[in-house]
C-alpha positions as CSV (number, residue, x, y, z in Angstrom):
1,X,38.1,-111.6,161.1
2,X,41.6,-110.9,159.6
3,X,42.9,-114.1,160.7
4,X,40.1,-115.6,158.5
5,X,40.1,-114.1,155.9
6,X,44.0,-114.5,155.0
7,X,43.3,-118.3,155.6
8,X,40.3,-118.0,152.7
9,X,42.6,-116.2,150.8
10,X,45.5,-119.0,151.2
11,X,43.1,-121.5,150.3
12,X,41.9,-119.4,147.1
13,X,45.6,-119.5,146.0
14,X,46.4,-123.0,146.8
15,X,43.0,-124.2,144.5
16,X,43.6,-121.8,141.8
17,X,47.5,-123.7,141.8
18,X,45.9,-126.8,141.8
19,X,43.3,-126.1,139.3
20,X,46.5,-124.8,137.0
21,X,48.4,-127.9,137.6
22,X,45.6,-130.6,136.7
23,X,44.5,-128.5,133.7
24,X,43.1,-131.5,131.2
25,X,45.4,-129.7,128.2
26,X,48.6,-130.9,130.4
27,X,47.8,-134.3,131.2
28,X,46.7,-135.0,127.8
29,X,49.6,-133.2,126.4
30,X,52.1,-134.4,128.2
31,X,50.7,-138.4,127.8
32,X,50.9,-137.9,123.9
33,X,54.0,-136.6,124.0
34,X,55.5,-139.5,125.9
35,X,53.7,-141.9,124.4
36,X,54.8,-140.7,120.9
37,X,58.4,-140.5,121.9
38,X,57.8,-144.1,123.1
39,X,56.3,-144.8,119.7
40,X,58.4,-142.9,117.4
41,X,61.7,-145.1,118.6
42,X,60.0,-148.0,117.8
43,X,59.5,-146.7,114.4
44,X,63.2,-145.8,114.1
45,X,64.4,-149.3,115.1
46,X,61.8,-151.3,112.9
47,X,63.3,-154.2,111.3
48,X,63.1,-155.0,107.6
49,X,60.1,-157.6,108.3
50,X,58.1,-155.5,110.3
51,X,58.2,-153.1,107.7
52,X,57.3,-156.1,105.2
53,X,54.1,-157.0,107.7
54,X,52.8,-153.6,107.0
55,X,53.7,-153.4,103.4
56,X,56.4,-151.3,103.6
57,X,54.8,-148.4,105.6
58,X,56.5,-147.1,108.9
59,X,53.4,-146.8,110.6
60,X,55.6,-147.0,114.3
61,X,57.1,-143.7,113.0
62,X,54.2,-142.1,111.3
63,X,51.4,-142.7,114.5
64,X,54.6,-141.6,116.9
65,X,55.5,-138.3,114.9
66,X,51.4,-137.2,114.8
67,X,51.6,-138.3,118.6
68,X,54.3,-135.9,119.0
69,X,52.6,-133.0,116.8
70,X,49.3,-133.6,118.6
71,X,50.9,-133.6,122.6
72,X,52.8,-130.2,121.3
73,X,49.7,-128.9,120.1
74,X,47.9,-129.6,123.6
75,X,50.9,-127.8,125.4
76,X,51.5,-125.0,123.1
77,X,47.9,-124.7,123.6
78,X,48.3,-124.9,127.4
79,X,51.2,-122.4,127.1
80,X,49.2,-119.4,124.8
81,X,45.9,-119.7,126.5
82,X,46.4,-120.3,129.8
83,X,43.4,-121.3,132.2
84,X,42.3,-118.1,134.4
85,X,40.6,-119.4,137.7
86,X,37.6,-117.3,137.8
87,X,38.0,-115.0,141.5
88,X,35.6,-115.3,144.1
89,X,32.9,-113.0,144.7
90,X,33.4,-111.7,148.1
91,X,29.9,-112.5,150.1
92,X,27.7,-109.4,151.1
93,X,25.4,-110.0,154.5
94,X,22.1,-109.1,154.0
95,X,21.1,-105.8,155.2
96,X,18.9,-105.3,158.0
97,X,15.9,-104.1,157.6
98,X,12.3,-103.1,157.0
99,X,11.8,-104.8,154.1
């Protein structure tokens, strides 16, 4: 029964990691953060007449900073409240009896 249960357990640890790793916070974290990295260059390389298209207003850089500020947020989020995998309630067997 040892054998058994220290493969249970290994399993437990090995979902808990998983769970961790594929916490929704991370992935949408981390794609904002890319993505406004990705948008914030193209706001710091605009050219004079895409500026003129939107009426003078870096949009590029404004939508890829609050990108940015918004993926932080996620991860700092991630980082300070991290998720706790709830721990399994070890199974009782019934009792025999006159009941």
């Amino acid at each position: 029964m040892s054998d058994l249960h220290k493969h249970v357990s290994d399993l437990e640890a090995k979902s808990a990691t998983a769970a961790r790793l594929f916490d929704i916070r991370r992935i949408i974290g981390g794609l904002f953060v890319v993505y406004g990295i990705i948008v914030t260059i193209a706001g710091i390389t605009a050219s004079d007449a895409d500026l003129k298209k939107a009426e003078d207003i870096n949009i590029n850089l404004w939508t890829g900073l609050a990108m940015l500020a918004l993926g932080l947020f996620f991860l700092v989020w991630l980082w300070l409240r991290p998720m706790v995998v709830p721990a399994a309630e070890p199974e009782t067997e019934p009792k025999e009896g006159n009941e």
